[in-house]
C-alpha positions as CSV (number, residue, x, y, z in Angstrom):
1,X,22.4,-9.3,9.4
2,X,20.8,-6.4,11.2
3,X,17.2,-5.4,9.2
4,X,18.0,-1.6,9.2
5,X,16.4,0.9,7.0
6,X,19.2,1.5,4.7
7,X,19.0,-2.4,3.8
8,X,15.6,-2.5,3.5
9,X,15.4,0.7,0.7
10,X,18.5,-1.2,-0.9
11,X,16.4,-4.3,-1.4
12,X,13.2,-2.6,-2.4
13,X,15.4,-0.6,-5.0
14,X,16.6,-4.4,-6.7
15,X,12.8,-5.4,-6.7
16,X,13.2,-7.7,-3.5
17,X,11.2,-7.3,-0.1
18,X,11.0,-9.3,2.8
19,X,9.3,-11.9,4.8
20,X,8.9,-14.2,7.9
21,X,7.1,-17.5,7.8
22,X,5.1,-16.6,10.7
23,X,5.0,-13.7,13.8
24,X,7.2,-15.7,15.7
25,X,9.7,-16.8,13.6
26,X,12.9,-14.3,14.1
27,X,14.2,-15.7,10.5
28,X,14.0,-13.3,7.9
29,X,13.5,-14.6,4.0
30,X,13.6,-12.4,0.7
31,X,11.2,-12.6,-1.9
32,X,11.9,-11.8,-5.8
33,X,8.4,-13.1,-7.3
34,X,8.9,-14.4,-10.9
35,X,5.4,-12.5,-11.4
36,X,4.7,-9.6,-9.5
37,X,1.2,-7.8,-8.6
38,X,1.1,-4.1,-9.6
39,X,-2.0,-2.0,-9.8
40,X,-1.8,0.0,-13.1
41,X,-2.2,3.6,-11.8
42,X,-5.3,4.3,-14.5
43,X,-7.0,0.8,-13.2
44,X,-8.4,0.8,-10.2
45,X,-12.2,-0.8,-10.4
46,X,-14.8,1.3,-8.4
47,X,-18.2,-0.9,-8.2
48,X,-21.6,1.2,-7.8
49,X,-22.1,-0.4,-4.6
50,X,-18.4,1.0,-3.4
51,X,-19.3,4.4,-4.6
52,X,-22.6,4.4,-2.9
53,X,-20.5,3.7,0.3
54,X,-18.1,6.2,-0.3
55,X,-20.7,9.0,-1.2
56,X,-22.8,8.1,2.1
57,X,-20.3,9.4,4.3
58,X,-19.5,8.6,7.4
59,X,-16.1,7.8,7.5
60,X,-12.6,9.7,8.1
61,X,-9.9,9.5,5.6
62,X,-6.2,10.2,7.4
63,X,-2.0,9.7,6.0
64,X,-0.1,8.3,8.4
65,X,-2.0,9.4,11.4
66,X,-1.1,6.0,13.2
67,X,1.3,4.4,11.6
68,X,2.0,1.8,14.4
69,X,-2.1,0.8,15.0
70,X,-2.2,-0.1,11.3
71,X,0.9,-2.1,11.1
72,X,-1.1,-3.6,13.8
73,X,-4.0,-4.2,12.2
74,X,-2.2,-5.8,9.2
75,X,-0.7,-8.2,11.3
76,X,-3.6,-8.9,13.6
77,X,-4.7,-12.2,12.2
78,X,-4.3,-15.8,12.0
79,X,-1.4,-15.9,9.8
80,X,1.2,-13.0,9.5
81,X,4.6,-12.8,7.6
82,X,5.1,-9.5,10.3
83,X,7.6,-10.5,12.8
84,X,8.9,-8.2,15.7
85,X,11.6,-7.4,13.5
86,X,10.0,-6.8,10.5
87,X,7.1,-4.1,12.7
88,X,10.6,-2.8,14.3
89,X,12.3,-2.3,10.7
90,X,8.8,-0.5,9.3
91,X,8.1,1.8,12.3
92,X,11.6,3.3,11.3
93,X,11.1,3.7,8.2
94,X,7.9,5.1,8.5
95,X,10.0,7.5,11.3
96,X,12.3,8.2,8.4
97,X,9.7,9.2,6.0
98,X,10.2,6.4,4.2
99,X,7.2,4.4,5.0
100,X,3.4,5.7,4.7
101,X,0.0,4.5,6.2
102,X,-3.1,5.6,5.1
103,X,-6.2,5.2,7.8
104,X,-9.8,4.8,7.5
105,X,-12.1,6.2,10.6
106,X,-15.6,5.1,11.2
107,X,-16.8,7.0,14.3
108,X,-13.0,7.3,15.8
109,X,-12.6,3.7,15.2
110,X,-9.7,2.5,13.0
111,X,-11.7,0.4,10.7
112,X,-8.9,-0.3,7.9
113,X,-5.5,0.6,6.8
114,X,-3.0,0.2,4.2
115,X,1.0,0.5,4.6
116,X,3.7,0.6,2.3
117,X,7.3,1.9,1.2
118,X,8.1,5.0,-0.8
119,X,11.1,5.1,-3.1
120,X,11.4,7.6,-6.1
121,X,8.4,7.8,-7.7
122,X,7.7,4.0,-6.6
123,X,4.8,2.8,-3.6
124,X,5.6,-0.5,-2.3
125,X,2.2,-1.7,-1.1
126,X,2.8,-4.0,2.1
127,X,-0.3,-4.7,3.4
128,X,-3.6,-3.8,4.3
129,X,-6.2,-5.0,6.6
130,X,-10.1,-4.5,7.3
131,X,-12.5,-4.3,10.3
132,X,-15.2,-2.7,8.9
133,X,-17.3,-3.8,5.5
134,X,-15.4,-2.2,2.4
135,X,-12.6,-0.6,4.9
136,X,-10.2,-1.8,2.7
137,X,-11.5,-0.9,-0.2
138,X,-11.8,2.6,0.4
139,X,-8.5,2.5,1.8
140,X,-7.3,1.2,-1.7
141,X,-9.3,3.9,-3.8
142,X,-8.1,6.6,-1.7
143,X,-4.4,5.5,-2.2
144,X,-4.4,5.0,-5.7
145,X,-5.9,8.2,-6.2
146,X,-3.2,10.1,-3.8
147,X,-0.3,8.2,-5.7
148,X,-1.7,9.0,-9.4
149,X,-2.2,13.0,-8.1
150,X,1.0,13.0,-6.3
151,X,3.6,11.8,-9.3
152,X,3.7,8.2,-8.6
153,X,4.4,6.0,-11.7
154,X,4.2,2.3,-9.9
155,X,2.0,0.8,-7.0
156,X,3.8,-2.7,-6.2
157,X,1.2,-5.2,-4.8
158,X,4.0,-7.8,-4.8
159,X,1.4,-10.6,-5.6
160,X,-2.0,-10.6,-6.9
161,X,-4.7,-11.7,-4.7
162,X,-8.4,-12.5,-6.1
163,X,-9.5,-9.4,-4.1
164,X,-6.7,-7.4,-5.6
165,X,-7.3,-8.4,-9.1
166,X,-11.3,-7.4,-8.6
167,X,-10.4,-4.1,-8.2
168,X,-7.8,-4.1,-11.1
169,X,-5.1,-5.2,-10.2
170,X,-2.8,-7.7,-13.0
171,X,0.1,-9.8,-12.8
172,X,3.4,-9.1,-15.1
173,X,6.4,-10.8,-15.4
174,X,9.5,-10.3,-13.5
175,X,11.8,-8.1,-15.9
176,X,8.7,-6.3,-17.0
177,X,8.3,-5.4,-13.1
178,X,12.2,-4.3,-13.4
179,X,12.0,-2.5,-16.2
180,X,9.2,-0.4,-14.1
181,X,10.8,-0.1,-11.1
182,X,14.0,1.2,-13.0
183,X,11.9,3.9,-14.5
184,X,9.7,4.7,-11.6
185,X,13.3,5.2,-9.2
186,X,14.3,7.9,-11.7
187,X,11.6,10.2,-11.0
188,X,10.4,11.8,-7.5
189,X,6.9,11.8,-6.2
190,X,5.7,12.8,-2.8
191,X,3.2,11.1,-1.2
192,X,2.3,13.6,1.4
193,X,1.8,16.7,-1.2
194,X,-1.4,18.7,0.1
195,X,-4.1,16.8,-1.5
196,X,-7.9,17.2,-1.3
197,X,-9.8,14.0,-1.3
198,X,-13.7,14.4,-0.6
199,X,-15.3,10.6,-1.5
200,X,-16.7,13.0,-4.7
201,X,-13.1,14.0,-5.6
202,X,-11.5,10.5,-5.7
203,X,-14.3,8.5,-7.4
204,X,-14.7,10.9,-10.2
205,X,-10.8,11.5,-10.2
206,X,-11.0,7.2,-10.4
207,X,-13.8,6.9,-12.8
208,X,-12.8,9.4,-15.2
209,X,-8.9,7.2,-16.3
210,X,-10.1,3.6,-15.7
């Protein structure tokens, strides 16, 4: 069965995603967690030492400048579940709008990234990767302050990770998840509404509803 976009955004709309067991395995698996990660929108944990970074500047904030570099990036490690098919499958979405990356600069370096699916008012975080101390982190803020001022109701982590849950994200059953997703597919959001985000703007935006 041929991995096209309009499969995918079925899937995604039943609460199931995919996976490979490794880069070079051409096998594709589904996943339907029986408890899934989400990061409540209102959650997100920004440490004084992560707002100090943030504040000293430095670093370039971009949305889907390079799409391809940080699917890259998320698969440039030891172990991947990103196969050729699964970066091929992505690239179109992301081509079809239906995909978003989020990029963060130190000194025209790509330092970390985050990627994930957009349906309804839903973000379907798929992965994000760090080459830089904090990258990630920032990248993480920065998206969770773009979905909450851009109408998005759900940010899917699919599982919770111990870094994950240190920056607030939890873990909720399966029909809770569905009863979210259901909700969050009724509405619309969009994810690349004009949005200022100075380091200032997001952490107070952040610190003000967690």
């Amino acid at each position: 069965m041929s991995l096209t976009p309009e499969l995918l955004l079925r899937a995604y709309a039943v609460g199931i995603f995919p996976m490979a067991e490794h880069r070079d395995d051409p096998e594709i698996f589904w996943v339907d967690p029986q408890r899934r990660g989400v990061f409540p929108l209102n959650g997100f944990h920004i440490s004084r030492s992560l707002a100090r970074r943030m504040r000293r500047g430095g670093l370039d904030v971009t949305i889907d400048r390079d799409f391809g570099a940080v699917l890259d990036g998320c698969a440039d490690r030891a172990e991947t579940w990103i196969n050729a098919d699964l970066r091929k499958a992505y690239q179109t979405l992301f081509n079809a709008g239906h995909a978003h990356s989020l990029e963060v600069w130190e000194d025209g370096f790509l330092a970390g990234g985050v990627y994930g699916v957009t349906l309804g008012a839903a973000f379907f975080g798929e992965s994000m990767f760090s080459r830089r101390t904090d990258a990630s982190k920032i990248a993480l803020a920065y998206l969770v302050d773009r979905l909450r001022e851009t109408g998005f109701v759900l940010f899917d982590t699919q599982f919770l990770t111990p870094h994950l849950a240190s920056l607030g994200a939890v873990e909720i059953p399966r029909a809770e998840y569905h009863r979210m997703l259901e909700k969050a597919l009724a509405e619309n959001a969009d994810f690349n509404r004009p949005l200022v985000q100075t380091p200032q703007d997001v952490i107070q935006r952040i610190t003000q509803t967690s």
